[in-house]
PALUM-909374 format. One record per residue (C-alpha): residue number from 1; z, y, x. Coordinates in steps of 0.05 Angstrom, whole numbers, always signed. Layout:
BEGIN
[atom NUM,[Z,Y,X]] ...
This chain:
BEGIN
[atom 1,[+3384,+871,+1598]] [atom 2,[+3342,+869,+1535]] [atom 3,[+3319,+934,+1544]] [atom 4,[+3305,+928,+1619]] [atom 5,[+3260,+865,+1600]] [atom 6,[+3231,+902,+1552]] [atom 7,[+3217,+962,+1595]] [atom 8,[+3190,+915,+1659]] [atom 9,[+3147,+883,+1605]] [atom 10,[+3121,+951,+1581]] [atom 11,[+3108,+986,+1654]] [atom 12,[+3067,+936,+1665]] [atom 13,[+3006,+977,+1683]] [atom 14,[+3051,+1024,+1728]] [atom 15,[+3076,+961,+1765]] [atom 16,[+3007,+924,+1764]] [atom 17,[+2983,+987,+1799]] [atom 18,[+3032,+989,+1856]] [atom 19,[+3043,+915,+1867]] [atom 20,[+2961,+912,+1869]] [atom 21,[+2951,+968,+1919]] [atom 22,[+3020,+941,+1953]] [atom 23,[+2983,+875,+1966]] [atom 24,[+2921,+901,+1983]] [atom 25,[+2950,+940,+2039]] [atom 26,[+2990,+886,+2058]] [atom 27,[+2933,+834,+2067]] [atom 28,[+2885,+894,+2101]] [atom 29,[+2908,+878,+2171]] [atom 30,[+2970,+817,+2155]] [atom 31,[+2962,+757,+2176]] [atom 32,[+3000,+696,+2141]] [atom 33,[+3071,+679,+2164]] [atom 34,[+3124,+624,+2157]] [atom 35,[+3165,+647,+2093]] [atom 36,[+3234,+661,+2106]] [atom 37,[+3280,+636,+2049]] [atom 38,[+3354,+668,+2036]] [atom 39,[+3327,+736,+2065]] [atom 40,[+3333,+796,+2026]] [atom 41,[+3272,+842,+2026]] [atom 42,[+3317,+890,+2073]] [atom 43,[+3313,+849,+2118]] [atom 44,[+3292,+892,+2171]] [atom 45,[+3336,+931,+2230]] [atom 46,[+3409,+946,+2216]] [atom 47,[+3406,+892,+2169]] [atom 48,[+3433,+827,+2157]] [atom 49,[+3396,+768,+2127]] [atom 50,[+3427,+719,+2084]] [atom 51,[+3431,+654,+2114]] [atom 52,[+3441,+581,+2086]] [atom 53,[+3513,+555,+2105]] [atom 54,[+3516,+509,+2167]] [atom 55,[+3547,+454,+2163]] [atom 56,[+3591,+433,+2230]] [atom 57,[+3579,+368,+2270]] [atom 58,[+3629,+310,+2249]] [atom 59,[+3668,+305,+2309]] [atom 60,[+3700,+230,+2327]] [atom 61,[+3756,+229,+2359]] [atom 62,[+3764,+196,+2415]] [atom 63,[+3792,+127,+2427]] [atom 64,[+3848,+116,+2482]] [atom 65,[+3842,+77,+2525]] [atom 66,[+3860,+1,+2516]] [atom 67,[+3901,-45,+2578]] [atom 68,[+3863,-107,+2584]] [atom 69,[+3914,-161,+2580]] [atom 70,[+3937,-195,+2646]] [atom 71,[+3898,-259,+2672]] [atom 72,[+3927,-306,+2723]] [atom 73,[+3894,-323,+2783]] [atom 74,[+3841,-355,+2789]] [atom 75,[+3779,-382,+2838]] [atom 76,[+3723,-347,+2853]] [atom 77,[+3675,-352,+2796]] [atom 78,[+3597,-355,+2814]] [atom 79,[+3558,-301,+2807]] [atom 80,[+3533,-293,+2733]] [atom 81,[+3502,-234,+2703]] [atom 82,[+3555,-183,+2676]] [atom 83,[+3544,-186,+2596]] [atom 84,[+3509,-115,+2573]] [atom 85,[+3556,-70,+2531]] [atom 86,[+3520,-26,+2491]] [atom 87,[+3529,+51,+2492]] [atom 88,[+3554,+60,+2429]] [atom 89,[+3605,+109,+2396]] [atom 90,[+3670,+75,+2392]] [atom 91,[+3681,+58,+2322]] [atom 92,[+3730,+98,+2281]] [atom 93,[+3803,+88,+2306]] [atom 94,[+3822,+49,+2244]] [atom 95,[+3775,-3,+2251]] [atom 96,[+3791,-62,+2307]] [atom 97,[+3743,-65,+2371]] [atom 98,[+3697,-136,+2365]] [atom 99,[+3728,-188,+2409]] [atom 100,[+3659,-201,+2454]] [atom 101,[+3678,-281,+2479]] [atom 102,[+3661,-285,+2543]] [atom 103,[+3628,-351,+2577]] [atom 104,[+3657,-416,+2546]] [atom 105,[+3691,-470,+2593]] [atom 106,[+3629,-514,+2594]] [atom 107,[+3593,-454,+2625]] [atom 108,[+3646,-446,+2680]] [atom 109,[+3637,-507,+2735]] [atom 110,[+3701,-526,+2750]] [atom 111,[+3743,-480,+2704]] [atom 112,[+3796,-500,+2667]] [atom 113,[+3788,-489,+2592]] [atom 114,[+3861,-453,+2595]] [atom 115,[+3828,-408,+2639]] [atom 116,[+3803,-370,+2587]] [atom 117,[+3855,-316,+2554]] [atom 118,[+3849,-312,+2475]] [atom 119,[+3882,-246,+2454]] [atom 120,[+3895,-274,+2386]] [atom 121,[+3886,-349,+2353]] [atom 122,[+3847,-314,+2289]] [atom 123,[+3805,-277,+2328]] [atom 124,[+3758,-214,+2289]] [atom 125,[+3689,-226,+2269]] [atom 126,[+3645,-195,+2303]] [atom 127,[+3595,-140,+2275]] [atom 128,[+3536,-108,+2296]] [atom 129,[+3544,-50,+2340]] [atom 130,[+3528,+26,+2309]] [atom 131,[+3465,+53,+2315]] [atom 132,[+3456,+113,+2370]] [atom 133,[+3440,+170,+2330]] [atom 134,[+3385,+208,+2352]] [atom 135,[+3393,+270,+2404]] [atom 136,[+3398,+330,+2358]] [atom 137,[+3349,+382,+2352]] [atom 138,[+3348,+433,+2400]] [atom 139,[+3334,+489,+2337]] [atom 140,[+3392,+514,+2298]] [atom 141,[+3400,+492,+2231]] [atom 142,[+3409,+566,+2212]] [atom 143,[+3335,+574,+2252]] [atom 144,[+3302,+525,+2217]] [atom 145,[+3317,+546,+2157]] [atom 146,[+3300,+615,+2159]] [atom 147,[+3229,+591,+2196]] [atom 148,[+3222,+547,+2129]] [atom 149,[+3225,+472,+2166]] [atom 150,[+3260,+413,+2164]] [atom 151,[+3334,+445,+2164]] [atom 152,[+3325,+478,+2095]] [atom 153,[+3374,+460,+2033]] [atom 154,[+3325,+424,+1997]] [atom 155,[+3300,+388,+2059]] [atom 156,[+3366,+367,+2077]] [atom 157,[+3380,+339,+2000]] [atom 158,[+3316,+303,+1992]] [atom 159,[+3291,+293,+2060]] [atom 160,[+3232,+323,+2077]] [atom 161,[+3205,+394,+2074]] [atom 162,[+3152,+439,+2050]] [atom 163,[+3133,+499,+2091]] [atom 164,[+3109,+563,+2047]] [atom 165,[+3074,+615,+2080]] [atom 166,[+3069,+688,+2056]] [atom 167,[+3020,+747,+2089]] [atom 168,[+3064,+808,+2126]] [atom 169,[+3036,+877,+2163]] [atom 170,[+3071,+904,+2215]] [atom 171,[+3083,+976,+2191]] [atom 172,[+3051,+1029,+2237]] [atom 173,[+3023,+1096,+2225]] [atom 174,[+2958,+1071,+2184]] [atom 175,[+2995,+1037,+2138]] [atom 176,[+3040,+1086,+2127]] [atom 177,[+2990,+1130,+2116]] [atom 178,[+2961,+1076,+2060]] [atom 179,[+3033,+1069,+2033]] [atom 180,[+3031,+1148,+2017]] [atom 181,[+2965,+1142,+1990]] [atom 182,[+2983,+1091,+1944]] [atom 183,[+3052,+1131,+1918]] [atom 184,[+3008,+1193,+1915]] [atom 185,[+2959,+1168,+1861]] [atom 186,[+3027,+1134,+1824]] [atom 187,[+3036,+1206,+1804]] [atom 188,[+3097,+1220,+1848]] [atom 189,[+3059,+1276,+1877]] [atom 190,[+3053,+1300,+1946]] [atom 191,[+3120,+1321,+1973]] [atom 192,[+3159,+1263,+1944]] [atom 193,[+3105,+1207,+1958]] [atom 194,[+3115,+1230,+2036]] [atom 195,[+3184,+1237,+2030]] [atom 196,[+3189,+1162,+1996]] [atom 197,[+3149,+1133,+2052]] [atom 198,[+3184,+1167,+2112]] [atom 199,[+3249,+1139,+2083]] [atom 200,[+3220,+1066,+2069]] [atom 201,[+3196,+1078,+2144]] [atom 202,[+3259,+1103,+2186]] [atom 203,[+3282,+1051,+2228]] [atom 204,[+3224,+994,+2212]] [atom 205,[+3168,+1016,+2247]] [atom 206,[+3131,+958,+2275]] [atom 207,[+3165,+906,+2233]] [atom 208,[+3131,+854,+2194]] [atom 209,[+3139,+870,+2119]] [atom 210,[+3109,+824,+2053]] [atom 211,[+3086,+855,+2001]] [atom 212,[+3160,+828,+1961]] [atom 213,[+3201,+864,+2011]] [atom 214,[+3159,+926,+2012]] [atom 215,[+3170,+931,+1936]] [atom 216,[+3243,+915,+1948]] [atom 217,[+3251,+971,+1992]] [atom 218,[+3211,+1027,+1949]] [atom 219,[+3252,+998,+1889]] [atom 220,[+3312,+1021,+1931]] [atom 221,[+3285,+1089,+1953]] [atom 222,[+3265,+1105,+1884]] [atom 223,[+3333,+1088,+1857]] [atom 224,[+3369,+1129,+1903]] [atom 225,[+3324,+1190,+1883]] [atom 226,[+3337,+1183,+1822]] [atom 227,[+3411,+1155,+1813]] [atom 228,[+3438,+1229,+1808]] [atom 229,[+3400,+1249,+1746]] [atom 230,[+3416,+1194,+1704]] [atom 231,[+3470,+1234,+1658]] [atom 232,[+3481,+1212,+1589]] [atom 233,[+3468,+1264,+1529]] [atom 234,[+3534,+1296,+1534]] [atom 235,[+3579,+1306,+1472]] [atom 236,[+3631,+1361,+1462]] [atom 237,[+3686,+1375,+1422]] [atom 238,[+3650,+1436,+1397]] [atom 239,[+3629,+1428,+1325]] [atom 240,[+3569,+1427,+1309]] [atom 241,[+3539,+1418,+1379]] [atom 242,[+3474,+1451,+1364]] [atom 243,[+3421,+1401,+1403]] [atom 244,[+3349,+1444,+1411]] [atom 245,[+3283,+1400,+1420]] [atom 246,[+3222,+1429,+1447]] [atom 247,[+3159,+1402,+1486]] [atom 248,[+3081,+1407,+1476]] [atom 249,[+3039,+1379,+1422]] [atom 250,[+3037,+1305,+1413]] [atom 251,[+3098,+1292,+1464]] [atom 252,[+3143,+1249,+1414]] [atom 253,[+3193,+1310,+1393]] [atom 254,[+3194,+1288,+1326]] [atom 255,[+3199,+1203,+1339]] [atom 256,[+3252,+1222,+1394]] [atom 257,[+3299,+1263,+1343]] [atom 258,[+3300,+1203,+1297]] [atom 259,[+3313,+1156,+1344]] [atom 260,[+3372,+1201,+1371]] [atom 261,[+3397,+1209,+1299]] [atom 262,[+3399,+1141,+1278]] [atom 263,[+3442,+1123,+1345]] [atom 264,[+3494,+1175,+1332]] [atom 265,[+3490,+1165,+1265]] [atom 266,[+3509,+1085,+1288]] [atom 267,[+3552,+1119,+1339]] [atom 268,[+3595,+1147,+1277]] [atom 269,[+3572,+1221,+1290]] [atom 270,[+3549,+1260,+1230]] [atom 271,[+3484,+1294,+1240]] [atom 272,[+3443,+1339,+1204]] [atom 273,[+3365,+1355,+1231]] [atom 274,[+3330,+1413,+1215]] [atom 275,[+3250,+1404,+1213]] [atom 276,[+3234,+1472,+1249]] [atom 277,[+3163,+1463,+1249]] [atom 278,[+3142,+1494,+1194]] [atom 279,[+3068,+1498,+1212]] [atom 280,[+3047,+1431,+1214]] [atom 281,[+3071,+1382,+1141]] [atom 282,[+3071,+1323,+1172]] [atom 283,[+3114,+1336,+1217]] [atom 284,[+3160,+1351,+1159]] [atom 285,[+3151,+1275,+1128]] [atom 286,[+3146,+1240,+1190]] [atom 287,[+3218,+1281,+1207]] [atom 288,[+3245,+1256,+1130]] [atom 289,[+3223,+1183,+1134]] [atom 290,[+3260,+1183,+1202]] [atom 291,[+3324,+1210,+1170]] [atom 292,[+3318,+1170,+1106]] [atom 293,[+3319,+1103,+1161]] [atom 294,[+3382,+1141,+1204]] [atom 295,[+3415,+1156,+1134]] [atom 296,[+3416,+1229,+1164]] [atom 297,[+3401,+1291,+1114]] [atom 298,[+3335,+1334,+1140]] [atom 299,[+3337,+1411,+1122]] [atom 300,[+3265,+1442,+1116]] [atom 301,[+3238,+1505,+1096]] [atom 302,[+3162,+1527,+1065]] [atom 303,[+3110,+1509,+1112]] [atom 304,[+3090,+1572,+1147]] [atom 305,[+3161,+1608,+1138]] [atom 306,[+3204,+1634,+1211]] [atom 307,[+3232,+1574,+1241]] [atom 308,[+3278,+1621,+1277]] [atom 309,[+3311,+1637,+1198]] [atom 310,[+3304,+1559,+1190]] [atom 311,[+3354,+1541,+1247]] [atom 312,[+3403,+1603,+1231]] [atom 313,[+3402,+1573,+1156]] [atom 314,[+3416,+1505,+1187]] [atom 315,[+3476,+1529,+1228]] [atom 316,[+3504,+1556,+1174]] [atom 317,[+3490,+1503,+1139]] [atom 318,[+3528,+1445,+1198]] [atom 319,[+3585,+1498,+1205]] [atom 320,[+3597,+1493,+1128]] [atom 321,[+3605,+1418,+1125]] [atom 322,[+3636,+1406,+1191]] [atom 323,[+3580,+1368,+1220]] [atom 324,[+3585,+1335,+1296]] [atom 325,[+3509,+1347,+1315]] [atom 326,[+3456,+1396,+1283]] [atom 327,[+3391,+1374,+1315]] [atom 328,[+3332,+1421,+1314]] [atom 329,[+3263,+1402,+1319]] [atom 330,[+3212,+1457,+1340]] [atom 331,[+3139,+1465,+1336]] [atom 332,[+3094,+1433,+1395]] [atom 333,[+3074,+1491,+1437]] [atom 334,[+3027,+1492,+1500]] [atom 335,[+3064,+1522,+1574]] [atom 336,[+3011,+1577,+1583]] [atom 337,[+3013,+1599,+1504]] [atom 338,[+3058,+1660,+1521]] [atom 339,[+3062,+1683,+1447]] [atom 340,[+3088,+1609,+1424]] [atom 341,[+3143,+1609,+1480]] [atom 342,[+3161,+1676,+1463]] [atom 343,[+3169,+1644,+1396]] [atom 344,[+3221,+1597,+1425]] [atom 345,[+3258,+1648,+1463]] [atom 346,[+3271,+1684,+1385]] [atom 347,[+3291,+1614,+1366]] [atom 348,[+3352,+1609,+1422]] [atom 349,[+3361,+1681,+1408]] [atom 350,[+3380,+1677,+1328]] [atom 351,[+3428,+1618,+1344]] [atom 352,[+3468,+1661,+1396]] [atom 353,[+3477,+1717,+1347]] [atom 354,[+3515,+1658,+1311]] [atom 355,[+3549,+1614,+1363]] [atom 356,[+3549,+1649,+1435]] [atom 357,[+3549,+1582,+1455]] [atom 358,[+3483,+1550,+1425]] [atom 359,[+3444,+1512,+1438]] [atom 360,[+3492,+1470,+1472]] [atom 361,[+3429,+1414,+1492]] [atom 362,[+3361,+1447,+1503]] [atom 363,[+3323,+1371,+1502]] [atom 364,[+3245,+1377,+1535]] [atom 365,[+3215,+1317,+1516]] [atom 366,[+3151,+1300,+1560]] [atom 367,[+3089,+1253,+1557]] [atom 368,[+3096,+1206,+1619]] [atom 369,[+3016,+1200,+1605]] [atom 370,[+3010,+1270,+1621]] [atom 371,[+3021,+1258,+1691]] [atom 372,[+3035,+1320,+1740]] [atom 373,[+3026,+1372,+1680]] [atom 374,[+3092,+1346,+1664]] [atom 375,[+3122,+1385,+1723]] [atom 376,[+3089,+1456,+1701]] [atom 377,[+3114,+1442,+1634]] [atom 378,[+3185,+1430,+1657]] [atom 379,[+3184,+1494,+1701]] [atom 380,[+3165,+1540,+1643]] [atom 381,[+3201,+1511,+1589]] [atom 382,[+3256,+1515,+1640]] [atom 383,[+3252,+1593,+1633]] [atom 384,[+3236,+1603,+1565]] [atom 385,[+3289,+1565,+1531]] [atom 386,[+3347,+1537,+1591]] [atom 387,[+3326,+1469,+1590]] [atom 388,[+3389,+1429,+1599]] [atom 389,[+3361,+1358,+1603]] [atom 390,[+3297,+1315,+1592]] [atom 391,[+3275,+1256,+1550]] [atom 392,[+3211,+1224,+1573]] [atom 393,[+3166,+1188,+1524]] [atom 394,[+3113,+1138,+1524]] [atom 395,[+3126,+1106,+1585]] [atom 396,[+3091,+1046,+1560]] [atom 397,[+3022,+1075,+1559]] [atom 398,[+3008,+1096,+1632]] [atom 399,[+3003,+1068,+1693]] [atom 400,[+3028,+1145,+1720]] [atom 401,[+3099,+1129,+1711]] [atom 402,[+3119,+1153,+1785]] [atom 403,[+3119,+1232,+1748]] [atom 404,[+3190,+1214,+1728]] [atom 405,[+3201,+1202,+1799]] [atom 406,[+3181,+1270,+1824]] [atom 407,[+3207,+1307,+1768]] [atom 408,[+3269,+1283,+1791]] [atom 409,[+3264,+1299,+1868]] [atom 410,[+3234,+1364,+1849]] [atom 411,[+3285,+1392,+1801]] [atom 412,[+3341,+1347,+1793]] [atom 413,[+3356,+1355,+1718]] [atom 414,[+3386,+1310,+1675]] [atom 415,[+3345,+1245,+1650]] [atom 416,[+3380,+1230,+1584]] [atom 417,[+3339,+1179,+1559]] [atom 418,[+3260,+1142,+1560]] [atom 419,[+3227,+1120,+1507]] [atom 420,[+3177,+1056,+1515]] [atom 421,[+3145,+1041,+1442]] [atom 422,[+3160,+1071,+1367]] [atom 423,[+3205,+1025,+1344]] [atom 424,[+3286,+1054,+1339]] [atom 425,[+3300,+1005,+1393]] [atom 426,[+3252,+1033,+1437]] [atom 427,[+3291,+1092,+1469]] [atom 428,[+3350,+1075,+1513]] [atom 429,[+3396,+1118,+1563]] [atom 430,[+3366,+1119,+1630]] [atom 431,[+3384,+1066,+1683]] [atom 432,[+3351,+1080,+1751]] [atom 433,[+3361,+1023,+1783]] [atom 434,[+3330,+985,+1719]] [atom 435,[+3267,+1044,+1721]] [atom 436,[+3255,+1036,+1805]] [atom 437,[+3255,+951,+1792]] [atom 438,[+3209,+955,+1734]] [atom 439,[+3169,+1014,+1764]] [atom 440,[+3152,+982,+1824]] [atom 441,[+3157,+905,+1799]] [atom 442,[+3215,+890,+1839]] [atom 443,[+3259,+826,+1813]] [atom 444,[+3315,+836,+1775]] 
């Protein structure tokens, strides 16, 4: 959870985006609504909304009927008013009935006073009758809370009620069409921004939908896109498992390979890197400050030299001291440079002369501020060196973070790990329910 708050926290111009075109499309043509507490944002057809616990009707049960006692005979009384019994609920069985006296000797011409039968010579105070409660609402508790009156949980604890409103759209064709609009410029690109919306769509056309349960619902869609992919940088028993690194200038190769290190390294794997770009120093340092941090040894050759002759050195090298991970870094190399990626190709080449096998991880490591170059660079670095999995970096920096999305509709390979800030912290395995929430600014 630390890293999911930090990575909500970080997206935060990705999810500012879509939760401000999400309420802008929302409030172009909504009108404000009665909130409807305990429902989930899928609250739509086919789905069931969570609703506060009702709470049954105390029944009383009812009192049998009493025999009067006998009375002897007696004369014809005069006509008096009958006293008024209330219509009250009979008090609980436990509890005696009042004794009501009726008129006193003195109010009785020519009654005897042992006219007058007295059930008991102590009789009961009396008490005040019940009051009649009032007639019950004709609403369902269950209705009135969802509607947000009187009959909510809060209401019922402290009496009284405050109604919240909240602005929904019924979805129909033009917002749809905004809703793919809005995904499209997120950098999910064409196919899978239509394909997001037509599955947030099936089955709630013409429902009402807040902004909340809109981003609940494309939280969901992009999760379930993107739930396959999430794989873990797989470990064999193979020793060393030779782990390859390429990408395009500036893309976080070099930051990434640290970070990795230093997490095996924790993990208890040993690990040797080999700095395999030769043509740039500072690659070079920035590769050995990153191992002296990871406690990992770095292997470099003279700048300029073959980095092809550097990575058969260095699997010599792992082979020779039984390591658990060689990690290669590579030099930064455009898609459309076809003598660099040739240059790669020689790379994987040199290593297979060695270990059939190798490299076991082929590791493209992308710049989510690139946006949809990141899906030409996948397909040609794809060919060129049998890309086996991705890493993407720099997450925190653009508000373009729906490329991840697509590159995982489009071509479905593995999402290791993203990377949101330089510190070794800052790059965690890939959670795609954690991704769509923060993505889209779901809650947790």
């Amino acid at each position: 959870m630390a890293f999911f708050s930090k990575l909500k926290d970080r997206l935060f111009k990705s999810s500012s985006r879509l939760e401000e075109g999400l309420d802008a499309i929302v409030t172009d043509g909504g009108a404000e609504e009665p909130a409807r507490p305990g429902q989930t944002p899928e609250g739509v057809p086919g789905d069931t909304p969570q609703e506060l616990p009702v709470t049954p009707p105390r029944e009383t049960p009812e009192r049998p009927a009493e025999t009067p006692p006998p009375t002897p005979a007696e004369p014809p009384a005069p006509d008096l008013p009958e006293p008024e019994v209330p219509a009250t609920p009979q008090p609980e069985p436990d509890v005696p009935l009042p004794v009501i006296p009726g008129p006193g000797p003195e109010e009785v011409p020519g009654r005897a006073p042992d006219m007058v039968p007295l059930p008991d010579p102590d009789p009961v105070p009396t008490r005040e009758p019940d009051p009649v409660p009032p007639p019950p609402d004709e609403t369902s508790p269950t209705e009135t809370a969802r509607e947000g009156g009187s009959g909510g949980l809060l209401s019922r604890l402290f009496g009284r009620s405050e109604r919240t409103t909240v602005v929904r759209r019924e979805l129909d064709d033009a917002m749809l069409e905004q809703l793919e609009e809005l995904l499209i410029a997120s950098d999910m690109g064409v196919d899978t921004a239509l394909r997001v919306a037509a599955n947030m769509a099936e089955g709630r056309m013409g429902r009402r939908l807040s902004t909340a349960e809109i981003q609940g619902l494309l939280s969901s869609e992009i999760a379930r896109i993107m739930d396959p992919v999430a794989v873990p940088l797989p470990l064999y028993p193979k020793k060393p498992q030779v782990v390859l690194v390429v990408g395009v200038n500036g893309s976080g190769k070099t930051t990434t390979i640290g970070k990795l290190a230093s997490q095996f390294r924790a993990a208890g794997k040993s690990v040797i890197i080999a700095a395999g770009d030769t043509f740039r120093a500072a690659a070079v340092e920035q590769l050995e400050v990153w191992g002296q941090r990871a406690g990992v040894p770095v292997l470099k050759a003279a700048e300029g030299s073959d980095p092809a002759a550097l990575a058969f050195d260095a699997l010599k090298k792992a082979e020779a001291e039984g390591a658990d991970l060689l990690m290669i870094d590579t030099a930064g190399r455009l898609q459309n440079r076809a003598d660099l990626m040739e240059e790669l190709a020689k790379i994987v080449r040199v290593l297979r002369k060695t270990d059939p096998s190798a490299p076991h991880n082929t590791l493209l490591v992308l710049d989510a501020t690139t946006g949809q170059n990141a899906l030409s660079q996948v397909e040609t670095f794809q060919k060129m060196a049998d890309v086996s999995g991705l890493v993407m970096t720099k997450l925190d920096g653009t508000a373009k973070g729906g490329v991840l999305v697509a590159l995982a509709d489009r071509f479905g390979l593995p999402i290791h790990a993203i990377g949101v800030g330089e510190q070794i912290d800052d790059l965690a395995p890939f959670d795609p329910e954690d991704f769509a929430r923060a993505l889209t600014g779901a809650d947790s």
